[in-house]
N, C-alpha and C positions, 0 to 999 in steps of 0.2 A: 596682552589681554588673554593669552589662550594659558600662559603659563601658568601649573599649579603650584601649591605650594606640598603636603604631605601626601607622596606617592608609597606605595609601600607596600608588603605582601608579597616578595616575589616574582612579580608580574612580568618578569623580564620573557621575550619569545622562546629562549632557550632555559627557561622554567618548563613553561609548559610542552615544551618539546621530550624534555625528560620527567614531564610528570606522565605523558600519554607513553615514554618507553615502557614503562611501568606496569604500562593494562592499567584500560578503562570500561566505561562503558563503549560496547561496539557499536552499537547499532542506533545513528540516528535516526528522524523520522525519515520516512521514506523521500521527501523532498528534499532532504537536505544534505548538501555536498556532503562528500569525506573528505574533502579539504577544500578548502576558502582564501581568498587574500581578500585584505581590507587592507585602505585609505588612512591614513593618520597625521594627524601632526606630527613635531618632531619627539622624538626620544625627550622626556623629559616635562611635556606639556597634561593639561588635562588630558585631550584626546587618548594622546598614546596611553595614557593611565589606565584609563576607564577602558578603551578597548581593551587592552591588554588582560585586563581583571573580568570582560565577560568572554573573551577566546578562551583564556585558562576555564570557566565553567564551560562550555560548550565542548572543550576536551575531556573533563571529567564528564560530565553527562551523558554525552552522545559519542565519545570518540571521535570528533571532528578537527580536524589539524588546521588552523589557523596560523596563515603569515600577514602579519602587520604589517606594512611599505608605508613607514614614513617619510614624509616631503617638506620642507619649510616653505615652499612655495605653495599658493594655492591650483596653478597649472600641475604643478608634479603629485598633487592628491585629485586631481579629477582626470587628467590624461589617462591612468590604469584603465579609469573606469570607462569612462568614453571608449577605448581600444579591444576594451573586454578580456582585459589580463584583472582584473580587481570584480567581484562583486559589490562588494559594501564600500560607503567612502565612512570615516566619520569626520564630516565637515562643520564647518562655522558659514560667516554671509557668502563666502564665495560662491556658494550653493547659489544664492538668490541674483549676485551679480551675473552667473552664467545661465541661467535663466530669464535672465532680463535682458543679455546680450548688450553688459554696459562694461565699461572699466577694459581689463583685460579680454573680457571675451566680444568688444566692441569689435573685435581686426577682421578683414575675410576669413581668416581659418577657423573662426569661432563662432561668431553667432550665438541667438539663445539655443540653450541646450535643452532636451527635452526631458529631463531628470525626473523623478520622483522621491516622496521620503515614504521608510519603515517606520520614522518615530524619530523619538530626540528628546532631552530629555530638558526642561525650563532650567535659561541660565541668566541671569539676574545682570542688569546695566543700570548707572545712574547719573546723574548731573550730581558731584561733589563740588564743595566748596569750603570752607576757613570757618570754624563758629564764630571768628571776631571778625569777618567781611561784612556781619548781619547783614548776609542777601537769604532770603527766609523764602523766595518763591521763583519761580522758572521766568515770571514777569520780571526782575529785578535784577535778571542777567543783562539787560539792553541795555546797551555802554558798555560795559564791561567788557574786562580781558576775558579772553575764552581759550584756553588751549587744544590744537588740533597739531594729528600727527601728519609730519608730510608724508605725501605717499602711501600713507595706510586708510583707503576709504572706507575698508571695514569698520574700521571707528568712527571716521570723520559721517559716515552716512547715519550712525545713531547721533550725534551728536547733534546734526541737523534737526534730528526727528523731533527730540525733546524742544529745539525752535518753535519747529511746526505746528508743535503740540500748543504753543499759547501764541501762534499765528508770528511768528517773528521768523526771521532768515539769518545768514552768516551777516547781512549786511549791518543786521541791527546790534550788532556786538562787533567787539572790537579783536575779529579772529586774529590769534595769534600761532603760526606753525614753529615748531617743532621738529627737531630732527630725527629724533626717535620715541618710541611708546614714551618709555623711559623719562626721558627729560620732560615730556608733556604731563608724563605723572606726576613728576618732583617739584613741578614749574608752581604750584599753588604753595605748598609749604614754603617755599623759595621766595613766595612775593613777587612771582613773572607773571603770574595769572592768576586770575579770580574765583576759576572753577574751569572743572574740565571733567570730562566723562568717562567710566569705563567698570569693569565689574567690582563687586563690595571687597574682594578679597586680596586685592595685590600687594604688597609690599607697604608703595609709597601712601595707601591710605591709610592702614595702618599707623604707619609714621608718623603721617600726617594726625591722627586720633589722638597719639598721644606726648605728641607735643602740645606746647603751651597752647596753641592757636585753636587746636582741637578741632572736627569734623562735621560736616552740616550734609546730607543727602537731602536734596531738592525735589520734593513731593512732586507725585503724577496720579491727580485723582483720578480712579477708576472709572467714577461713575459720569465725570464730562463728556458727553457725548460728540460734542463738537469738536473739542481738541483730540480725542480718540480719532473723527472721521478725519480730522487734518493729518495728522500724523500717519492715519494707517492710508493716506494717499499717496506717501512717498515710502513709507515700510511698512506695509501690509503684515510681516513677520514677527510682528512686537502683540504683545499681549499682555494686560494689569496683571502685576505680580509683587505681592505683599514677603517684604525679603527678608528674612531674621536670624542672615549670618553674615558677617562682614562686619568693618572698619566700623566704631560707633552703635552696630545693629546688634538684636538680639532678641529672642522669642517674648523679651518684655518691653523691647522698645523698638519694634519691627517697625519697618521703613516702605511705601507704597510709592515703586521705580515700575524698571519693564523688565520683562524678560521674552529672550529669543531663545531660540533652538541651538545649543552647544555642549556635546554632538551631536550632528545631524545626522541619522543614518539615511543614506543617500545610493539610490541606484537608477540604473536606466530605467525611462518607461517602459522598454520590449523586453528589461528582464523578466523571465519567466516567474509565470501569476505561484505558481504552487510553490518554487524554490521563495519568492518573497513571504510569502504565507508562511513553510517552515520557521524560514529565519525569524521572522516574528511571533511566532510561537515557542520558540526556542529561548527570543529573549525574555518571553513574559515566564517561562517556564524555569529557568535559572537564577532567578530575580535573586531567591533567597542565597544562594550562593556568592551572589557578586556585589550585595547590596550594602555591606558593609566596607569594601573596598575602599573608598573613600569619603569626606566627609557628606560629600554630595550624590554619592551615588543611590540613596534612596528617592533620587528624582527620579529615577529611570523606571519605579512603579508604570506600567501601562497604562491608569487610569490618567494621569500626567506625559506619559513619553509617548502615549500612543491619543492624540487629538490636536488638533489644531491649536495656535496658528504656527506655519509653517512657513518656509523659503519658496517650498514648490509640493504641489497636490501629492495628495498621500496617495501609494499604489494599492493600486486595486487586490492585491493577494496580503496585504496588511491590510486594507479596509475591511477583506471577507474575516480573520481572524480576531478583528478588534468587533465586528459586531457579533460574531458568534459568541466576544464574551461580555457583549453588551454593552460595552462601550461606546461605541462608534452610534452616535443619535441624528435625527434628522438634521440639526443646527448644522453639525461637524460635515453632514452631504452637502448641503448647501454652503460651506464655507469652501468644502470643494470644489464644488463644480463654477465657486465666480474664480475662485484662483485657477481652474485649469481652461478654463474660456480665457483667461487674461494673457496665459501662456499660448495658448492655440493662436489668438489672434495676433501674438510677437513672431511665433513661428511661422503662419502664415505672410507676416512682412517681410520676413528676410531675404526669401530669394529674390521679390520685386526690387530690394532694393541692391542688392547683388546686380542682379542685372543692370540695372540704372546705373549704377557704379563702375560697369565695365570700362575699365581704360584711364580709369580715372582714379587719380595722385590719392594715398591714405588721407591726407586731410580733409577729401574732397569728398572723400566715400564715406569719413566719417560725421560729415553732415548731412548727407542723403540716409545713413540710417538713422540718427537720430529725428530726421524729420517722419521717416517711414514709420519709427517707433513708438514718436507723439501721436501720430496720424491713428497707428492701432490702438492706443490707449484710449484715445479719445471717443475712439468708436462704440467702444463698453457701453 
């Protein structure tokens, strides 16, 4: 899901290591480190792309030395961060899994994390499926095969949502797992599945486009209000987003799916208020340098990369720099502060249920926090 397709420019760490041997500009702004580590996916992926391609502007601008730490895991892109060897992550939903204190960060060592985002820039998700399956709407999945990858809940938790969205569950379809992204992608062309979910641009939809069978993206009207409130009850992170690049798509036959935040630029909440402010200032300030890097990288405009919605509330030293440039409007406070009440009150159930837990077997502790974590949700 994270993988790109046309990476390119140079961007590699030891570019911009010998582009800053060079002489640059010296002098960032006053907040902002002279040298940085950031979070990444692997060598290879969007992330590493796109960071790669605004570190090398942040080199040439400000003289600022940038080390990328790629991880294929999402524990080894948020540990830097959490131990404070990394300022910046740039993450996908893991964000919101450690935040929610579910999946991987369910264990005693984990817990919800109390994270914050800089911005992030809209990355587009959809329910595909066959043009000759004539399944024409998100209702007309129930019965049907549906392909999900094991082990990867990053996907399997959007794929629910587009469920939710027209009130249906995994029950109502006839889920089918997969052993990797991969085969879950190819499983529709194939005739193993009916439709399955993931962004416009991979490979297998493509494929899938232009073979015989041809491609169908399964509408998510914006303006349902109802299927919006369902949906944003189990991923709050998704937002209507009208797509017009990908498998099928295109600015004259654009496609209304969702999009989440990928990359997410992601730091601790006690990261210092004025170092976040630089950094976000920095990214809006370098835009023109790095915005052509890939095809997608004119997402990462501020008016787009810097507003809701999000994984986890936006920090306060990017909220002061997005309203100074008038950005950041009452709606975007208010969409804040029910997402950081929602986090407060998970943070606030975790050591109760720590406690209660003492002594007691993982499987045991991990139904006292799931009850503790219902318990706080419910409270909102």
């Amino acid at each position: 899901m994270t993988r790109s397709s046309p990476i390119v420019r140079h961007l590699s760490v030891a570019t911009i290591a010998a582009g800053l041997a060079l002489g640059t500009s010296s002098t960032a702004f006053a907040d902002l480190p002279d040298s940085m580590t950031w979070t990444a996916y692997d060598v290879g992926s969007a992330g590493y792309a796109e960071a790669s391609a605004i570190a090398d502007a942040f080199g040439r601008k400000y003289g600022t030395r940038v080390r990328i730490q790629p991880s294929g895991s999402a524990i080894g892109r948020l540990q830097p961060i959490v131990n404070g060897r990394a300022q910046v992550g740039f993450l996908a939903t893991e964000t919101w899994f450690a935040a929610e204190g579910i999946y991987d960060y369910a264990s005693r060592r984990w817990g919800p994390q109390d994270l914050r985002a800089a911005g992030g820039r809209p990355a587009s998700f959809g329910v595909f499926t066959a043009r000759d399956a004539n399944i024409t709407s998100l209702e007309e999945l129930r019965g049907r095969r549906m392909a999900y990858v094991a082990g990867n809940p990053s996907v399997n938790v959007k794929c629910d949502a587009f469920l939710e969205f027209v009130g249906m569950t995994r029950d109502d379809v006839d889920a089918i797992m997969f052993p990797t992204y991969g085969a879950a992608m190819s499983s529709v062309a194939q005739g193993q599945a009916d439709a399955s979910c993931t962004t416009t641009t991979p490979s297998q939809v493509y494929e899938l486009e232009q073979s015989p069978r041809g491609i169908r993206w399964l509408e998510v009207p914006p303006d349902d209000e109802e299927g919006w409130a369902r949906l944003n009850d189990i991923a709050p992170f998704f937002e209507p987003f009208a797509e017009t690049v990908g498998a099928g798509i295109s600015e004259d036959n654009p496609v209304n799916i969702l999009a989440y935040r990928y990359p997410l630029l992601v730091t601790l909440a006690d990261a210092d208020e004025d170092m976040v402010y630089a950094f976000t200032k920095a990214m809006d300030e370098t835009f023109d340098m790095y915005k052509d890097a890939t095809a997608v990288m004119p997402r990462w405009n501020m008016e787009q990369a810097g507003t809701p919605a999000t994984d986890v509330p936006f920090h306060d030293g990017a909220i002061r720099y997005l309203k100074e440039r008038g950005i950041w409007t009452d709606e975007h406070q208010a969409w804040n502060d029910a997402r950081q009440a929602r986090l407060d009150a998970l943070l606030e159930a975790w050591p109760k249920a720590v406690e209660e837990g003492e002594g007691k077997s993982d499987e045991e502790f991990a139904e006292i926090w799931e009850r503790h974590r219902q318990e706080a949700l419910n409270s909102l």
